[in-house]
C-alpha positions as CSV (number, residue, x, y, z in Angstrom):
1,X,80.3,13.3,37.1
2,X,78.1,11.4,39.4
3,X,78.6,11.4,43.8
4,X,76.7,8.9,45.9
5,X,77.5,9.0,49.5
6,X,76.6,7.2,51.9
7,X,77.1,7.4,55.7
8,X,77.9,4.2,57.6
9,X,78.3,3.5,61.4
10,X,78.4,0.2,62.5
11,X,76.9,-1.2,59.5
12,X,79.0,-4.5,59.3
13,X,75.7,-6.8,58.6
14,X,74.6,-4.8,56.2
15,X,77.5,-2.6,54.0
16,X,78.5,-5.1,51.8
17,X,75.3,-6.2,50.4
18,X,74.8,-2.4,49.5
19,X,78.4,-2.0,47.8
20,X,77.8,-4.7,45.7
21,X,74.3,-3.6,44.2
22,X,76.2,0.0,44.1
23,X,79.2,-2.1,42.2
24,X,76.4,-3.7,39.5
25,X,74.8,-0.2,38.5
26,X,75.3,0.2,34.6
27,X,75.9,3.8,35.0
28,X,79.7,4.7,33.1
29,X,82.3,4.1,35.8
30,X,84.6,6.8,34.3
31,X,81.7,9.2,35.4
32,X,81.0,7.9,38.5
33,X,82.5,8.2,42.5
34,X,81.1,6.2,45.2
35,X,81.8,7.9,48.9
36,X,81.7,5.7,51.6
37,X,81.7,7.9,55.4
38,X,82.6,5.6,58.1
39,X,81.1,7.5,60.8
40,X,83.6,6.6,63.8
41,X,82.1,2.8,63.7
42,X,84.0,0.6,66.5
43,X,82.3,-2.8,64.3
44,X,84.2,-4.4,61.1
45,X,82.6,-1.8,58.8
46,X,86.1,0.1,58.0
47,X,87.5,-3.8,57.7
48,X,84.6,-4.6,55.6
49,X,84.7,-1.9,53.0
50,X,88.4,-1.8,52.5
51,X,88.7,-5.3,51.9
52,X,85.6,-5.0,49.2
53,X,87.2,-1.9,47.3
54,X,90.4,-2.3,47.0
55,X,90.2,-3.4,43.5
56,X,87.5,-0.7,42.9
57,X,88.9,2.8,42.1
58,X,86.2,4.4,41.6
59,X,85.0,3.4,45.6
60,X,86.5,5.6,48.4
61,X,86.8,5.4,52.0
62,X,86.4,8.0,54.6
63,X,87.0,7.5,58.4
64,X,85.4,10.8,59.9
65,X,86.0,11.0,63.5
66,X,85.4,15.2,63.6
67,X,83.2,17.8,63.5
68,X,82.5,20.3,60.7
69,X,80.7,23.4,61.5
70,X,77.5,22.7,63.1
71,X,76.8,19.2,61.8
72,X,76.7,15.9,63.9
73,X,75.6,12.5,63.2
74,X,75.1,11.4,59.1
75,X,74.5,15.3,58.5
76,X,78.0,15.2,59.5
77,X,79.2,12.6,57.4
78,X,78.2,14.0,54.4
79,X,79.0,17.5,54.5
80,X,82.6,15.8,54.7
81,X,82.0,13.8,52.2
82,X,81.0,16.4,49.4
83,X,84.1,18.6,50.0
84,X,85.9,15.4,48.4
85,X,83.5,15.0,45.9
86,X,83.9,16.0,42.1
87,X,80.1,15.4,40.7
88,X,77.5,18.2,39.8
89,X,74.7,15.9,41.3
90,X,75.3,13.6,44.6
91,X,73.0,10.7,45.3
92,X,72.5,10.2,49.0
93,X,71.8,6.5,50.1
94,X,72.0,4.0,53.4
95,X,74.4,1.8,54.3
96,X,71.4,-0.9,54.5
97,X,70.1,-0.4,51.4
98,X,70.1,-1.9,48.0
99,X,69.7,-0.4,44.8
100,X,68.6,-1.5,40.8
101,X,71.4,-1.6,38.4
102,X,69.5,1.6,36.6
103,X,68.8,3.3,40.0
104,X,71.1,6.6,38.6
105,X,69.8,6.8,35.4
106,X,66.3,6.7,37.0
107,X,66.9,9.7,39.0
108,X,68.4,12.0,36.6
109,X,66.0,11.6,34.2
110,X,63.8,12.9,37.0
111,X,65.7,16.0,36.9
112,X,64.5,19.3,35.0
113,X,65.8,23.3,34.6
114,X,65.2,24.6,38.5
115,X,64.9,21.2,40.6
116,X,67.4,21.4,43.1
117,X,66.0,17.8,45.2
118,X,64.3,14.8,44.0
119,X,63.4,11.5,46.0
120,X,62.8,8.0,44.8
121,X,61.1,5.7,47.2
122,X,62.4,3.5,49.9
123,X,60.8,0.8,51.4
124,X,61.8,-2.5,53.6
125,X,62.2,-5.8,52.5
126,X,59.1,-7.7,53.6
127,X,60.7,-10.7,54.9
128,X,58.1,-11.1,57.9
129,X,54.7,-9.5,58.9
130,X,56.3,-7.3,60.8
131,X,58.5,-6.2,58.0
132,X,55.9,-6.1,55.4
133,X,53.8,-3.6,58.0
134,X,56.9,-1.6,57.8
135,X,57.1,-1.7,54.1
136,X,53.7,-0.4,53.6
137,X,53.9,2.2,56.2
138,X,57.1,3.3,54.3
139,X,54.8,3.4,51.1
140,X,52.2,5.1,52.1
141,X,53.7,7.9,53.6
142,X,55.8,8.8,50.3
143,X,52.3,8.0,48.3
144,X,51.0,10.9,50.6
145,X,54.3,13.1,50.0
146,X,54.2,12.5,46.4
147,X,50.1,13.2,45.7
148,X,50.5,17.1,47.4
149,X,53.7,17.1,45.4
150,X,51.3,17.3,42.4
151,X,49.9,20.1,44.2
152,X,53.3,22.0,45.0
153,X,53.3,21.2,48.3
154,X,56.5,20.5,49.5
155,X,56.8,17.8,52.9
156,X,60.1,16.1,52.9
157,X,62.7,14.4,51.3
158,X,64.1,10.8,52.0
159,X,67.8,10.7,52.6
160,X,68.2,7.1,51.5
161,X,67.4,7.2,48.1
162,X,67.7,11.0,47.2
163,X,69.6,13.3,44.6
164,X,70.3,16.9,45.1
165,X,72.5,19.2,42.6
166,X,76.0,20.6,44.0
167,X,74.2,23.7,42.5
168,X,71.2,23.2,45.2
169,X,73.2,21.9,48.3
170,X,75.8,24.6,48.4
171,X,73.1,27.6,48.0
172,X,71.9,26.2,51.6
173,X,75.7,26.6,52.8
174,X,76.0,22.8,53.7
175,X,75.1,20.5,56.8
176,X,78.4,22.2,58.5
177,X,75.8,25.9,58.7
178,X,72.5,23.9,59.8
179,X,71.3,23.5,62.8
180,X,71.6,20.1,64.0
181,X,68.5,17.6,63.4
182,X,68.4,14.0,63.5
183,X,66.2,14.4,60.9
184,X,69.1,15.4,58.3
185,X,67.4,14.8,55.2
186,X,64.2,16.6,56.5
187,X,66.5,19.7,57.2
188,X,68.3,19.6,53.9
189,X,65.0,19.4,51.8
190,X,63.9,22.3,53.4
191,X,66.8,24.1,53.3
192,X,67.0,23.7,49.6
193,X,62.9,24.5,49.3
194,X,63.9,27.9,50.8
195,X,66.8,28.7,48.5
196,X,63.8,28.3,45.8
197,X,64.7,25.0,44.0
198,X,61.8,22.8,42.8
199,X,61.8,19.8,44.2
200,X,60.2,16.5,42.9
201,X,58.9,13.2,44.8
202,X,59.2,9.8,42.4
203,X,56.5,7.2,43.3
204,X,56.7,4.1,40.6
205,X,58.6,0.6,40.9
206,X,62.2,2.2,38.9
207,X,62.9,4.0,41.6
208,X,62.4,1.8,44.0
209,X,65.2,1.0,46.8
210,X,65.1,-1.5,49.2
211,X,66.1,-0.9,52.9
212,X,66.4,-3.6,55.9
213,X,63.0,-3.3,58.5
214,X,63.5,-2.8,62.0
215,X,63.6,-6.2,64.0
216,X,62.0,-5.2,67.2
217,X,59.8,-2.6,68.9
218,X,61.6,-0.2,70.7
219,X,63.9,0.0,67.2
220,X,60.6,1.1,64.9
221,X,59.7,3.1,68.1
222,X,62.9,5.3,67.7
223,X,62.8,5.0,63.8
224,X,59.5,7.1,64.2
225,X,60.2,9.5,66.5
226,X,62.4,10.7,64.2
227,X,59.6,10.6,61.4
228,X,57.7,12.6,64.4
229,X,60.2,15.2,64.6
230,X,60.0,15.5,60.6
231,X,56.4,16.1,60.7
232,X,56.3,18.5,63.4
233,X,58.0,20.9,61.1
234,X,55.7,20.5,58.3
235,X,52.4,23.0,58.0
236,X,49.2,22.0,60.3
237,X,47.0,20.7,57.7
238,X,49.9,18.3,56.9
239,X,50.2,16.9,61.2
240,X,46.1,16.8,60.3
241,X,46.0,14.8,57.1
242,X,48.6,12.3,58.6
243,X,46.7,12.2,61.8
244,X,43.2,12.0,61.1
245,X,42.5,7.9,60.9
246,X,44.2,8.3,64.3
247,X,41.6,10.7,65.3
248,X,38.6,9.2,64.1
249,X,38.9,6.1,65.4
250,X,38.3,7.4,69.1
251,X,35.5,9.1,68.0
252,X,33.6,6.0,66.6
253,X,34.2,4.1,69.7
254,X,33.0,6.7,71.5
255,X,30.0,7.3,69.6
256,X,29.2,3.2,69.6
257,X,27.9,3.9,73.2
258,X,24.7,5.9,71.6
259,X,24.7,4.7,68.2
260,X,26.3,1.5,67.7
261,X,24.7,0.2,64.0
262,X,26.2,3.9,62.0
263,X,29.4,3.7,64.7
264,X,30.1,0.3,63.5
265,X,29.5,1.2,59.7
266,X,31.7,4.1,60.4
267,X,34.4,1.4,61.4
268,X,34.5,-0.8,58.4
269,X,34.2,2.4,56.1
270,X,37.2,3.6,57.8
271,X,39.0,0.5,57.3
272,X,37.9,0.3,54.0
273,X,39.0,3.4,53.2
274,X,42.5,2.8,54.6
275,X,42.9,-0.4,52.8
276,X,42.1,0.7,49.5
277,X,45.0,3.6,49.9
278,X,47.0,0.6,50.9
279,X,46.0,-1.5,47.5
280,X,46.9,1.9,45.6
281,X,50.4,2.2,46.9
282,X,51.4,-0.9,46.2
283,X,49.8,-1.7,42.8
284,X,51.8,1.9,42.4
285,X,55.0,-0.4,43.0
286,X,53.7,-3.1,41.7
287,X,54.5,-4.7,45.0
288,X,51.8,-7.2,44.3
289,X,53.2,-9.4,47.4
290,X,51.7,-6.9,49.9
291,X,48.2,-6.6,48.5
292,X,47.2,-9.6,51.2
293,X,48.6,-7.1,54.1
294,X,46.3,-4.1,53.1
295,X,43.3,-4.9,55.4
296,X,45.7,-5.9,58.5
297,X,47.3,-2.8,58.1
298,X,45.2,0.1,59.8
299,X,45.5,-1.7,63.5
300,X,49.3,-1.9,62.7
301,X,49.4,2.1,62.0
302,X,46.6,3.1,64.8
303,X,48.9,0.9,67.0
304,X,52.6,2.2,66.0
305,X,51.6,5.9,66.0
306,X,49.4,6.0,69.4
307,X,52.7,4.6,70.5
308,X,54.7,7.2,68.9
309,X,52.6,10.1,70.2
310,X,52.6,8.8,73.4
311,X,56.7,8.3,73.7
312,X,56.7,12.0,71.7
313,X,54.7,13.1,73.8
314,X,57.1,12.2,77.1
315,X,60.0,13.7,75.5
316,X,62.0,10.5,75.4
317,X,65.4,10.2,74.2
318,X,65.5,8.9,70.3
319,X,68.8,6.3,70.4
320,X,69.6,6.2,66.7
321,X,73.0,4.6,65.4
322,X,74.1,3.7,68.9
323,X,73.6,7.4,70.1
324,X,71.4,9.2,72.2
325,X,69.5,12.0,71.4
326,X,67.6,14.2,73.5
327,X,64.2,15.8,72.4
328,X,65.6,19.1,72.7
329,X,69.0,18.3,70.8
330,X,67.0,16.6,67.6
331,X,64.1,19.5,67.0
């Protein structure tokens, strides 16, 4: 038997476009339960989902308006969830996202003796510039996660498009024993890393998801600082490797002042270098739309993480979901 959950708070622009690519996987229905959490939304999303699966057995609804344990937020949400459920592996997904009809079959054949976690790969639907800049950035930070996989390096885990055994999740004792994080699928990879599960991080088109980008600033701005507060738990050679363009580039303009001709060939290698990453990942998804992207992409990341250090930096509240977090609550 087969679990996906999914947590939902006022998702009512979103919910049914994801129910309806869960309702065309090809995956045996007499082997598979779909959990819907409705995380105390005040929107239609509880009107929404009823309405959709009322003719759907295998779909359930859940309104959670309480508190298990120590868990808040979607962390919440799904430790409620999997005391309903009945499968020996749960799939974790958004309420924004959309999935290929063989999206289950993908991920367990991922699955081996001693893997406790695997992650597919999530990115947004490049509908503008501005999306596609997210879609990359999405991309290339699970290309990074899943070369130093190769390596056994364990970073992270995605909680939109991930699959953990019920073996795996109750060794760590649940969300409702965790410390609180916004960064819930951050805290349950790790978790399961330190039970000594393997772990695996997918990087090809078949297990690709899509997810809906961020339609303004201070949205991608909040979206990061919880990405920040992910990162800041990983080793210091990881903070450095995702860092470094960040780092360099001051230096060169620094060093243009005394030597401008190797400062300025130190620019376009740079950019050069960050471009073909770019090309990589997305041949890698065969997202062949957002090869035109990969050269305007570096002042988009130099741009968005400055301007994620900076609000990291001044402790700002991260409003996620309609809530509001403080820096000290979410670390």
């Amino acid at each position: 038997m087969i679990s996906i959950l999914i947590a939902a708070r006022n998702e009512e622009d979103s919910i049914l476009t994801c129910l309806q690519s869960l309702n065309q996987l090809t995956f045996p229905i007499d082997q598979l339960e779909i959990w819907i959490g409705d995380d105390d939304s005040s929107d239609l999303t509880a009107t929404l989902v009823l309405k959709y699966i009322r003719d759907k057995p295998h779909f359930h609804y859940k309104k959670i308006t309480t508190h298990l344990g120590m868990a808040r937020g979607k962390g919440n949400v799904l430790a409620q969830l999997i005391r309903f459920a009945k499968g020996s592996y749960f799939l974790i997904t958004d309420a924004d996202v959309t999935v290929p009809p063989n999206w289950i079959e993908v991920m367990l054949s991922a699955h081996t003796p001693g893997i406790g976690i695997i992650s597919g790969v999530t990115v947004p639907q490049p509908v503008t510039l501005w999306t596609a800049m997210q879609a990359i950035d999405w991309a290339q930070a699970l290309y990074m996660i899943h070369q130093l996989s190769h390596c056994g390096i364990a970073v992270s885990g995605l909680g939109n498009n991930m699959l953990i055994t019920k073996e795996a999740y109750e060794a760590t004792g649940g969300y409702e024993n965790m410390r609180f994080s916004i960064s819930e699928d951050h805290q349950l990879f790790k978790a399961v890393i330190q039970k000594g599960y393997g772990f695996r991080q997918l990087f090809a088109a078949d297990c690709l998801v899509e997810t809906q980008g961020l339609p303004t600033f201070d949205d991608l701005i909040n979206q990061r600082k919880r990405w920040m507060n992910a990162a800041m738990q990983t080793p210091w050679y990881i903070r450095m490797l995702t860092l470094l363009p960040l780092f360099l580039l001051p230096i060169i303009v620094i060093s243009f002042i005394t030597q401008p001709f190797t400062s300025l060939l130190s620019w376009i290698g740079l950019l050069l270098i960050q471009a073909l990453i770019t090309l990589s990942c997305v041949h890698g998804l065969k997202a062949h739309h957002l090869y035109i992207y990969a050269l305007i992409y570096p002042v988009y990341f130099h741009f968005i993480t400055f301007s994620t250090l900076i609000q990291y930096a001044l402790a700002s509240p991260t409003y996620w979901k309609g809530r509001r977090y403080e820096l000290t609550e979410i670390t």
